[in-house]
C-alpha positions in Angstrom: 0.9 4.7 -1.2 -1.0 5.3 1.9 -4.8 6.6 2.0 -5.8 7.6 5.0 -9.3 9.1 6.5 -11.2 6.5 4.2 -14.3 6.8 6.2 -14.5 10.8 4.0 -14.7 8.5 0.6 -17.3 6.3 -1.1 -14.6 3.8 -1.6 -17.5 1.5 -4.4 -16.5 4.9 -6.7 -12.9 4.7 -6.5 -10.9 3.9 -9.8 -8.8 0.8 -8.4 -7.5 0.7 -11.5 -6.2 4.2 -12.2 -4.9 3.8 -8.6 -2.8 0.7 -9.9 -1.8 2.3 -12.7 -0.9 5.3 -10.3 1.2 2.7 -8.1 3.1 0.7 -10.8 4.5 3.7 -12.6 5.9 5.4 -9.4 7.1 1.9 -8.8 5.3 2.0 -5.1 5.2 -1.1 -3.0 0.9 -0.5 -3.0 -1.8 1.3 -2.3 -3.3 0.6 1.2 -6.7 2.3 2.6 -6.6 3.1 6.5 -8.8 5.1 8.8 -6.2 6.0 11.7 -8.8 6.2 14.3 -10.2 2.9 14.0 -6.3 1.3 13.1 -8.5 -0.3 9.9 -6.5 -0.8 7.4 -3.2 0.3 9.8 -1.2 -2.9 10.1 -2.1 -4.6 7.5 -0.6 -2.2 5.3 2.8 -2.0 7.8 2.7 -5.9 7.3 2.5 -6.0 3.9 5.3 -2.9 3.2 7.9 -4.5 5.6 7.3 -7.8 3.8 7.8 -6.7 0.4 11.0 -4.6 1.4 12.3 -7.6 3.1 11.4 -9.3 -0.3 13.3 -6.6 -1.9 16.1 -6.5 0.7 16.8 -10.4 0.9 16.3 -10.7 -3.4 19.1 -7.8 -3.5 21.7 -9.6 -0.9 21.8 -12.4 -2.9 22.7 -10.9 -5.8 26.2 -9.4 -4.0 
């Protein structure tokens, strides 16, 4: 999960862990806050996703 525009939110009153909660029982790779017009946030959150899905990807070709 992707939040984006994070500059709009006071990000000391978010619920991190209702957002976890959120994220592990949709079975999401994360939560990641970006602000697009800055890149903050941006590829940091690409790094991390293609990492865990290469996790995910290498973990289920050795299984065949």
């Amino acid at each position: 999960m992707v939040a984006y525009k994070v500059d709009l939110i006071d990000e000391d009153n978010l619920d991190k862990t209702k957002i976890q909660s959120f994220v592990k029982e949709r079975d999401f790779l994360g939560y990641y806050l970006t602000l697009a017009k800055t890149g903050q946030g941006v590829h940091d959150a690409f790094n991390a996703i293609i990492d865990k899905l290469y996790s995910k990807y290498k973990a289920l070709s050795s299984e065949l």
